[in-house]
C-alpha positions as CSV (number, residue, x, y, z in Angstrom):
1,X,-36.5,10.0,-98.0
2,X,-38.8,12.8,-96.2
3,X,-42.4,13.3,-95.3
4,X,-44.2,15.7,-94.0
5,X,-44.3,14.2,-90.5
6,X,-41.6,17.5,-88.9
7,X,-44.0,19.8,-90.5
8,X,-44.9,23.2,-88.5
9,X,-48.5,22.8,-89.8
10,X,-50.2,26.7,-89.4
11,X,-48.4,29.5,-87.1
12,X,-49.7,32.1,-89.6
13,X,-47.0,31.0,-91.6
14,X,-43.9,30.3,-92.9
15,X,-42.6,33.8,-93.9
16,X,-43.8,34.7,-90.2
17,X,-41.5,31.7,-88.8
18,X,-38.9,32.9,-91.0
19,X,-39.0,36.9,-90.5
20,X,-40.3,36.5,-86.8
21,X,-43.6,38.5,-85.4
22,X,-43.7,42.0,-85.4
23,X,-44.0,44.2,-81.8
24,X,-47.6,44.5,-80.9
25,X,-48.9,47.9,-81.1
26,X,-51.7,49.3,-78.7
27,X,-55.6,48.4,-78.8
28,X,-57.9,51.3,-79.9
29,X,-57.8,53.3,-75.7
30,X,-61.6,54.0,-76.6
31,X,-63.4,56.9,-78.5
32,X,-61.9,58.7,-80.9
33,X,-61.9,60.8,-84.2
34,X,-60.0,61.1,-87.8
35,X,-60.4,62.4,-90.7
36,X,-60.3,59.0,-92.2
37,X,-60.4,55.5,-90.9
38,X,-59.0,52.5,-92.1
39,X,-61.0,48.9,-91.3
40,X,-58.1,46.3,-92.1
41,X,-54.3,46.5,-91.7
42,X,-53.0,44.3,-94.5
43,X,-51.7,46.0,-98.1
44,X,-54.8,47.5,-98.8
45,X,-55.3,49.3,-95.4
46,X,-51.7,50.2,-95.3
47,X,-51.1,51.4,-98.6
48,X,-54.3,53.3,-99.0
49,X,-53.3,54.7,-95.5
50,X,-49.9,55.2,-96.6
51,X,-50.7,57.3,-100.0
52,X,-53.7,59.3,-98.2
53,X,-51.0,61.1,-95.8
54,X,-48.5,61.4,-98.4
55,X,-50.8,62.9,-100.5
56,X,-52.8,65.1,-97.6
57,X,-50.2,65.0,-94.5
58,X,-52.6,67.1,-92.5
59,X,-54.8,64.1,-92.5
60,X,-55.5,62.5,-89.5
61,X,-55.6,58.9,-90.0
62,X,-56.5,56.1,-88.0
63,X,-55.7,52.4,-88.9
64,X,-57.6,49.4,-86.8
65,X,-56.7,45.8,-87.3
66,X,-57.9,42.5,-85.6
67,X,-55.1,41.0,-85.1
68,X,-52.0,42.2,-86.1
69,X,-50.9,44.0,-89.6
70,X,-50.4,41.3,-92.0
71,X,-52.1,38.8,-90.3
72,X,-54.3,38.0,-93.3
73,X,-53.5,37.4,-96.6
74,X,-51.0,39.7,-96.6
75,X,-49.2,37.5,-94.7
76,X,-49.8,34.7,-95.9
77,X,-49.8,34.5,-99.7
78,X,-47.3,33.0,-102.4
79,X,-45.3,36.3,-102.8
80,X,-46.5,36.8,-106.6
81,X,-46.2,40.6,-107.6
82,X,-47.4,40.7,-110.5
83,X,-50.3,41.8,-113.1
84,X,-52.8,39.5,-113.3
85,X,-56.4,41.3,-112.2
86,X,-59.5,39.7,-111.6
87,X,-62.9,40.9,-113.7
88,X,-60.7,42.2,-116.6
89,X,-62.7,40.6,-119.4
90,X,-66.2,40.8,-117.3
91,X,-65.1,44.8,-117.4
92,X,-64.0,44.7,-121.1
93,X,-67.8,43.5,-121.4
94,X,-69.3,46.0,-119.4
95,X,-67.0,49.1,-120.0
96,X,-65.5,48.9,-123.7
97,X,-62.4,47.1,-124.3
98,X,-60.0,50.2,-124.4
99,X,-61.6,50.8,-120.2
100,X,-60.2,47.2,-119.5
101,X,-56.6,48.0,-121.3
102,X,-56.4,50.7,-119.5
103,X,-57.3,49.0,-116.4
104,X,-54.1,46.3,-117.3
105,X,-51.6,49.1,-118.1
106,X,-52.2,50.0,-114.4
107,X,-51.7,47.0,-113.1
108,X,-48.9,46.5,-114.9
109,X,-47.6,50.3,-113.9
110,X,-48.1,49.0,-110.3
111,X,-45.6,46.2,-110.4
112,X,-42.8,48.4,-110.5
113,X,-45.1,50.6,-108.1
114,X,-44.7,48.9,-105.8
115,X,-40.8,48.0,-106.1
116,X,-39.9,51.6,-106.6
117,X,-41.5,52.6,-102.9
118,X,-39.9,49.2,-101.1
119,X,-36.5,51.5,-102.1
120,X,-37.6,54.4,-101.5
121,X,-38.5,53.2,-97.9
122,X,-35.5,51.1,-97.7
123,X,-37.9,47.5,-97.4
124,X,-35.9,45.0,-97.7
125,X,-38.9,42.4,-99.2
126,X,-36.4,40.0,-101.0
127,X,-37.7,41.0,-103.9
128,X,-36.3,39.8,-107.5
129,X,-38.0,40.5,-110.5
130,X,-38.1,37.4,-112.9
131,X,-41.5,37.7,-114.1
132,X,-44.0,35.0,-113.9
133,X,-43.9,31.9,-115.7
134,X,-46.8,29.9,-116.7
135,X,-46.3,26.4,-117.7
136,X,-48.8,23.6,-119.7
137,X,-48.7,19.9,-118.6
138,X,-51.2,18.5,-120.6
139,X,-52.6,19.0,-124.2
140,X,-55.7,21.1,-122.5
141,X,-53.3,23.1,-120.8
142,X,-51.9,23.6,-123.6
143,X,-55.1,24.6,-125.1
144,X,-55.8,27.0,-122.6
145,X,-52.5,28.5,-122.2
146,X,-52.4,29.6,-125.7
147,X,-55.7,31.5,-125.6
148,X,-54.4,33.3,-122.3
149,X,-51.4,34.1,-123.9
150,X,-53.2,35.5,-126.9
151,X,-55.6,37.5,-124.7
152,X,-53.0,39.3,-123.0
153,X,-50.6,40.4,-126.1
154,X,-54.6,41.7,-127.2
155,X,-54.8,43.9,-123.8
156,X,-51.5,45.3,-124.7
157,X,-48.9,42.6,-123.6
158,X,-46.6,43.1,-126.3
159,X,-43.7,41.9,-124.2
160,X,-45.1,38.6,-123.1
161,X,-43.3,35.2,-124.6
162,X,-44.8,32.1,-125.7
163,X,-42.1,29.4,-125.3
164,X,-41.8,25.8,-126.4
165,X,-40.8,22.9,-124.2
166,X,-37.2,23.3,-124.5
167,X,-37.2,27.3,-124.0
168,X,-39.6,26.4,-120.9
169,X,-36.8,23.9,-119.3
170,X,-34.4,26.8,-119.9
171,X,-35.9,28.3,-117.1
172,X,-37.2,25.9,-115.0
173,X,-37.1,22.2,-115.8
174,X,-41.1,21.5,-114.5
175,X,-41.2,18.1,-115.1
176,X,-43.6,17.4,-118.3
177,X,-44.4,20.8,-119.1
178,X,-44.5,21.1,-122.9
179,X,-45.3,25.0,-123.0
180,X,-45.1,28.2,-121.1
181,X,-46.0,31.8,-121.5
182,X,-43.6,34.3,-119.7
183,X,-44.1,38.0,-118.9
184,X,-41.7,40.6,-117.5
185,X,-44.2,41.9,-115.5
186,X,-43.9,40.3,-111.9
187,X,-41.7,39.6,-109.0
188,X,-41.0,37.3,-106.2
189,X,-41.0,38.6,-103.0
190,X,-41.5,37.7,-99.1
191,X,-44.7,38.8,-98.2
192,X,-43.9,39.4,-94.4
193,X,-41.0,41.9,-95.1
194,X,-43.2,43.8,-97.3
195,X,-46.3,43.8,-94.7
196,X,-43.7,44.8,-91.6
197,X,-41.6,47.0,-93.5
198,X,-45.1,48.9,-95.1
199,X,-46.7,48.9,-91.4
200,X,-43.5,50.6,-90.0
201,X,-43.1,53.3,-92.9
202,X,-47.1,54.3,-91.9
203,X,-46.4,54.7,-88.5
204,X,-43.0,57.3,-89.8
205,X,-45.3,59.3,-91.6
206,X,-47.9,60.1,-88.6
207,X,-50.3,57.3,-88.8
208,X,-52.1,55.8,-85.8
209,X,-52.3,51.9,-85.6
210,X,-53.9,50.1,-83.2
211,X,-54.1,46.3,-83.9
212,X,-55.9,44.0,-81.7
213,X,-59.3,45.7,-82.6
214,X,-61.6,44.0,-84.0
215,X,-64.3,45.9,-86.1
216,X,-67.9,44.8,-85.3
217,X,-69.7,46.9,-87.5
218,X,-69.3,50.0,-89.7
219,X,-71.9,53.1,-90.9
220,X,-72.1,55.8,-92.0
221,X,-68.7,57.6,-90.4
222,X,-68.5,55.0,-87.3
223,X,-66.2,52.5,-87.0
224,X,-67.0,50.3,-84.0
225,X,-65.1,47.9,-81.7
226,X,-65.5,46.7,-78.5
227,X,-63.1,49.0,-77.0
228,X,-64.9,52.6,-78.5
229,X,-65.9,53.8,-81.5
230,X,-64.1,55.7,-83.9
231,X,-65.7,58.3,-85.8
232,X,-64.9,59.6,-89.1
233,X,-65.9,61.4,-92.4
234,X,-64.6,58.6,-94.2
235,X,-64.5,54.6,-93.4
236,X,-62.9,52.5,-95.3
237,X,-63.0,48.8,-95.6
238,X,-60.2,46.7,-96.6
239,X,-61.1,43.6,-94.7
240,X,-60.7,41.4,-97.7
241,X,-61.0,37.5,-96.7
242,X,-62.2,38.7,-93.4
243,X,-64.7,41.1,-94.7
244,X,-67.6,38.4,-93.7
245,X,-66.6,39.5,-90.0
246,X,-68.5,42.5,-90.3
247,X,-72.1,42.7,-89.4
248,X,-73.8,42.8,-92.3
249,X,-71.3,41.6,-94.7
250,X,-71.5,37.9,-94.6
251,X,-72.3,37.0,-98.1
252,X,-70.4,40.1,-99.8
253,X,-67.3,38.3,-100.7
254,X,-66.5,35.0,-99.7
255,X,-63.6,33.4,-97.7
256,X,-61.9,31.2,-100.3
257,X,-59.0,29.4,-98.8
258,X,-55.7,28.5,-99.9
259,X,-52.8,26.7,-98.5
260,X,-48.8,26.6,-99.3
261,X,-45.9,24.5,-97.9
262,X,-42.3,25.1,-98.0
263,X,-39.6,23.0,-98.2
264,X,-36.4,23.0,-96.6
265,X,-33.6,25.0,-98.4
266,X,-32.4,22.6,-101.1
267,X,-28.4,21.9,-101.9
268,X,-27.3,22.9,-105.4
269,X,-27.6,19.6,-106.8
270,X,-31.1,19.7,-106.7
271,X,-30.7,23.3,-108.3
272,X,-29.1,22.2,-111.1
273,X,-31.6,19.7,-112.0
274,X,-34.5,22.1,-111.8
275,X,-32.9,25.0,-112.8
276,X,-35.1,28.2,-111.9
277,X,-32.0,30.7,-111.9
278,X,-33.9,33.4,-113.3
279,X,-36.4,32.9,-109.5
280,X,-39.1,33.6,-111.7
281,X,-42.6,32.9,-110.4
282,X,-44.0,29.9,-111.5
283,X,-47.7,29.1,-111.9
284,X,-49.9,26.7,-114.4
285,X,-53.2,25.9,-116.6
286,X,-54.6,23.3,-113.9
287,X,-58.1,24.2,-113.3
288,X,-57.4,24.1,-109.3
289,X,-54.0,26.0,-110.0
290,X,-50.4,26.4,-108.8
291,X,-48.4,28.9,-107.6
292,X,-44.8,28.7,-106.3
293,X,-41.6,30.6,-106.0
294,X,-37.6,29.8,-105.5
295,X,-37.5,31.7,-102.0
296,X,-34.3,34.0,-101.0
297,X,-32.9,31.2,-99.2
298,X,-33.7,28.4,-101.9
299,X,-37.0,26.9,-100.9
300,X,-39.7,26.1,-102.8
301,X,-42.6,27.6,-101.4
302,X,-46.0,26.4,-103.1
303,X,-49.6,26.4,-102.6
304,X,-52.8,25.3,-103.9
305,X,-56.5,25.2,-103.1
306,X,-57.0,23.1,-100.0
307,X,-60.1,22.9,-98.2
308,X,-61.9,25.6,-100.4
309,X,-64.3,27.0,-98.5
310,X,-65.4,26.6,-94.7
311,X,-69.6,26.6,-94.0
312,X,-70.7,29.5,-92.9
313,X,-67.8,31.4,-94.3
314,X,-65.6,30.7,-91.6
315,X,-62.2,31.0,-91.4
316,X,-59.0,29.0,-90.0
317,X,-57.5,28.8,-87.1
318,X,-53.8,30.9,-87.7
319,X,-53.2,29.0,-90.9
320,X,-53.7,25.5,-89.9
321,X,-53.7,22.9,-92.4
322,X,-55.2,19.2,-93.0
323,X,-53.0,17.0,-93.1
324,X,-54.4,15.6,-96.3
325,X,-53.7,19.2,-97.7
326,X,-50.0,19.1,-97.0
327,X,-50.0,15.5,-98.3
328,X,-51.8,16.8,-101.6
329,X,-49.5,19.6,-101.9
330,X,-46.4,17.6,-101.1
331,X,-47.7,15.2,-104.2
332,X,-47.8,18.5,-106.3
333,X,-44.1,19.4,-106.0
334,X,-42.9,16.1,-106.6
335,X,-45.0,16.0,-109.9
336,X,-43.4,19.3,-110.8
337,X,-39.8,18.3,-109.7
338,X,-39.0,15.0,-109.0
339,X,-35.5,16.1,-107.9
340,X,-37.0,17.8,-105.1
341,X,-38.6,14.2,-104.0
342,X,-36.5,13.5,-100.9
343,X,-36.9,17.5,-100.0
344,X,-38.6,18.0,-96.1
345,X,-41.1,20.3,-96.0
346,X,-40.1,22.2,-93.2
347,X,-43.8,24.4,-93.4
348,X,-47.7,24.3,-94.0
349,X,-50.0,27.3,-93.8
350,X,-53.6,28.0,-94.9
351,X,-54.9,31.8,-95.5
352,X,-58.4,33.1,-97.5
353,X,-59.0,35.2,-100.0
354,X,-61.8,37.5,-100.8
355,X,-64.1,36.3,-103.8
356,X,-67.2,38.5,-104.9
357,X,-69.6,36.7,-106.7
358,X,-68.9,37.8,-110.3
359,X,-64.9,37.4,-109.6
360,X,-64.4,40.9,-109.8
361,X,-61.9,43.3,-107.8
362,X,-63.4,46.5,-107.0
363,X,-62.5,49.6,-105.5
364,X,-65.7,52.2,-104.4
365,X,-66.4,55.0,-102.7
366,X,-69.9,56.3,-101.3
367,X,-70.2,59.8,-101.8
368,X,-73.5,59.9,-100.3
369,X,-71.9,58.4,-96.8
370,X,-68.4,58.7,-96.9
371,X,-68.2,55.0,-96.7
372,X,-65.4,53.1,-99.1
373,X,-64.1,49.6,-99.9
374,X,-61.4,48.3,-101.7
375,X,-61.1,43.8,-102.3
376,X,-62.3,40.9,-104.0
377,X,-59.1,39.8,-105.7
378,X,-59.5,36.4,-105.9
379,X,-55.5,35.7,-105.2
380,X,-54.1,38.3,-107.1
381,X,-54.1,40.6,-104.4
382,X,-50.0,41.7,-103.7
383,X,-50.2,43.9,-106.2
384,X,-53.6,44.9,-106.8
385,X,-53.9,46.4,-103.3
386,X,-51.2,48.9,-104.1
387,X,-53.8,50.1,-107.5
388,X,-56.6,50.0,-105.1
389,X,-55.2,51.7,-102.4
390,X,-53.8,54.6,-105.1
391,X,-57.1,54.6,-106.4
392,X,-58.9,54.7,-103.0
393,X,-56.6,57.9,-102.5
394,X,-58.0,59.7,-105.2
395,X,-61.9,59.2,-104.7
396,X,-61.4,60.5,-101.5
397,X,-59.1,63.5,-102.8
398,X,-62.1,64.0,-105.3
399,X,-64.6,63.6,-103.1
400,X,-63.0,66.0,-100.7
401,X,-62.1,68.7,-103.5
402,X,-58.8,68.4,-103.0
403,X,-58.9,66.8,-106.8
404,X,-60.2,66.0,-110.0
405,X,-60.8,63.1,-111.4
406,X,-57.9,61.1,-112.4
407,X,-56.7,58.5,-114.5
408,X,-57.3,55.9,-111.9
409,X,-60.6,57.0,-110.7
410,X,-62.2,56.3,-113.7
411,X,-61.2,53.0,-114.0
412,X,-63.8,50.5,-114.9
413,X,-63.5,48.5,-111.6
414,X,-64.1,51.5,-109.5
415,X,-67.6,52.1,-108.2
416,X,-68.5,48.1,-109.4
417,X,-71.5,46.5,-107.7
418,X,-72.3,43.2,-107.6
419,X,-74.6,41.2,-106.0
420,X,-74.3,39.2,-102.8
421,X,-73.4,35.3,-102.8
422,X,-75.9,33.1,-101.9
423,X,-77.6,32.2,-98.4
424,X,-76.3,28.9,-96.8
425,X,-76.0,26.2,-97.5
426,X,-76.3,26.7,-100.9
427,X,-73.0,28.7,-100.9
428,X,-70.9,25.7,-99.0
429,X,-72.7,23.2,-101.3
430,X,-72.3,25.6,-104.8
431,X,-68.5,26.1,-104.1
432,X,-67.9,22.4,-102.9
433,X,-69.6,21.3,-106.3
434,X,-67.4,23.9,-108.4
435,X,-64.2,22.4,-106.9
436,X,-64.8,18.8,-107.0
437,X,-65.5,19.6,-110.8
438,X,-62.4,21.4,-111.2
439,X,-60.4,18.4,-109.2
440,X,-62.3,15.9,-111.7
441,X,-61.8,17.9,-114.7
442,X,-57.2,18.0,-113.9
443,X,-57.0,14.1,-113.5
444,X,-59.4,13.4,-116.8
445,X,-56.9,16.4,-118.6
446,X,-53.4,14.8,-116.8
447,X,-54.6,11.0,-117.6
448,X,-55.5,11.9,-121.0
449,X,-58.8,11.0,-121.7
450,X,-59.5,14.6,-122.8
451,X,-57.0,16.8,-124.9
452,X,-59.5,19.7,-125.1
453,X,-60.5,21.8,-121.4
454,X,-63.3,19.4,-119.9
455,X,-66.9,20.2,-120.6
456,X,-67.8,19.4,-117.3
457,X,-64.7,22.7,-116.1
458,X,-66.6,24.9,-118.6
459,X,-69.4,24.3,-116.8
460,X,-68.3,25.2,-113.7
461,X,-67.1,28.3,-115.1
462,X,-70.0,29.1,-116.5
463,X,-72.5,28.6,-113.7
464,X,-70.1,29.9,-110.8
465,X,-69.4,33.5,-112.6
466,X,-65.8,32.9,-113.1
467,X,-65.4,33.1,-116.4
């Protein structure tokens, strides 16, 4: 019988315990100038620098990072590759339906995207593509699950599977799951190899990165720190959940937070009652959702919303974790797999996420001041930094007259605007609300007194622009 009481509870996290830090590179020396600048050194800043000098190698490009590349999300997040995108329906409103396909071909393009350059620049990421599986526990879920899969065969899914309760346990046995939805396109992976091994191919092709420099503020071709300024024709920023760092960016997309344990490696017998030999990814319908994975060295690695949202739009402490949190998440994995009951969980870690207020990703470029940003991918974010970034290539390959437009820069997401979130504390107080009624809504679904989604989760939906 195991608790959580040997828990490492935050050190980023567990793929960071498990791969080990990376060598810290120098602090911006002072002034300085490029031809572009990168603000953020996760996946977006390092694959938008990484495709702007393969592109343009003559380019002079300058990376800064807080703390360390991959400190963020990037290395912190479930490991999900795959194609979900956030806004596509919103976009299908706005743009025409056949602007949002296109927008979900490309995401699902960038899946092997971003498989095909981990071999060509020999990262080893652990990376196994299974494709992500999507299981209902509950009538409502099951409700829900068949409209999603319906939606995306409509955006050109054609692949996708809807699968009963006994094709579901075929995969993975999730205790009580009565339906799943399955699609080819996604992977598992381990975030931290991909972050390292994407920060060290930069650095091969010419790239400066200096990390422990925190950008304060950002105009109009300046990048500032405290250690100099570096100045630029173009800035861009790829701050994501950190983007309410920067002066004058506190309410453009808020901090969401997540957390994740991992367990210890588990013996075969526990394998053979779950299953999971296909290492698929493995989400579900619950309002406040679930993502997981089988890691490379047979943990269960899963995570959850925690602690939502910090006042002010703070953010943790290097991924610690309430202990309630762990203990909430712990519950979760035993629900899914009772097999896995008397499993220690060797690791808990919190990270954010970037949310604009219509739950949109966007990428956008400022012609008129050279100034660019790339985010707001509420969680889906392994893979749609590596459109963004592509994307954010090309405006500025436009911009510059090195290019046309191309099939990416017209994209409906690009160029989005959005307004900002609201002033505290109306913004601690609105997203506390939506949660609670999202918490509320999954035990009235799991206990049964509603078989339909909850009014009270529409709702919610409804008034905080998610849906």
């Amino acid at each position: 019988m195991s608790s959580t009481a040997s828990t490492v509870n935050g050190g980023i996290s567990f793929w960071y315990a498990q791969d080990g830090f990376p060598e810290p590179r120098e602090p911006l020396p002072g002034d300085s100038t490029a031809d572009v600048c990168v603000v953020g050194g996760g996946y977006t800043g390092l694959w938008t620098a990484y495709y702007l000098k393969k592109a343009a190698p003559f380019l002079n490009i300058t990376v800064l990072e807080a703390k360390f590349c991959g400190y963020g999300a990037s290395g912190r997040n479930g490991g999900w590759l795959y194609n979900g995108i956030a806004g596509r329906d919103r976009y299908a409103g706005l743009h025409g339906r056949d602007s949002a396909v296109r927008l979900q071909q490309a995401m699902n393009d960038a899946v092997g995207e971003v498989i095909r350059v981990a071999d060509e620049e020999n990262i080893d990421a652990d990376i196994h593509r299974g494709g992500v599986l999507e299981v209902a526990r509950t009538p409502a879920q099951l409700e829900r699950l068949k409209a999603f899969h319906a939606a995306e065969v409509a955006f050109g899914e054609t692949d996708r599977l809807l699968l009963g309760a006994r094709e579901t346990a075929e995969r993975i046995r999730v205790a009580g799951a009565i339906a799943a939805s399955w699609t080819p396109h996604g992977a598992r992976l381990q975030p931290v190899k991909l972050v390292k091994g994407l920060a060290a191919a930069v650095e091969a092709l010419g790239v400066t990165v200096h990390e422990s420099t925190p950008v304060t503020e950002i105009r109009p071709k300046h990048a500032v720190t405290p250690y100099g300024t570096v100045r630029a024709p173009y800035i861009l920023r790829c701050t994501e959940g950190f983007t309410a760092t920067v002066k004058g960016e506190r309410r453009a997309w808020l901090p969401m937070n997540s957390s994740m344990i991992a367990t210890e490696p588990l013996p075969p017998s526990v394998w053979e009652a779950i299953g999971w030999d296909g290492r698929e990814t493995l989400g579900d319908m619950a309002h406040a959702y679930v993502y997981a994975q089988r890691t490379a060295d047979d943990r269960i690695a899963i995570g959850g919303r925690g602690v939502p949202y910090r006042f002010g739009s703070r953010t943790d402490s290097d991924g610690g974790t309430q202990p309630a949190t762990v203990e909430a998440l712990r519950d979760i994995l035993v629900r899914f797999f009772p097999a896995a009951a008397r499993a220690r969980v060797d690791h808990a870690w919190s990270g954010v996420l970037g949310v604009p207020r219509d739950w949109c990703a966007t990428v956008t470029l400022d012609r008129s001041t050279g100034l660019g940003w790339a985010g707001g991918y509420v969680g889906s974010g392994v893979t749609t930094t590596n459109l963004a970034a592509r994307t954010l290539r090309d405006l500025v390959q436009q911009d510059s007259g090195r290019s046309g437009p191309t099939d990416l820069t017209t994209l409906p997401w690009v160029n989005h605007k959005v307004r900002k979130w609201e002033p505290e504390p109306l913004r601690w107080l609105g997203v506390q609300a939506m949660y609670a009624a999202y918490r509320g809504a999954d035990r009235r679904e799991s206990s049964g007194r509603t078989t339909t989604t909850d009014r009270i989760a529409r709702l919610a939906d409804r008034i905080s622009g998610r849906h």
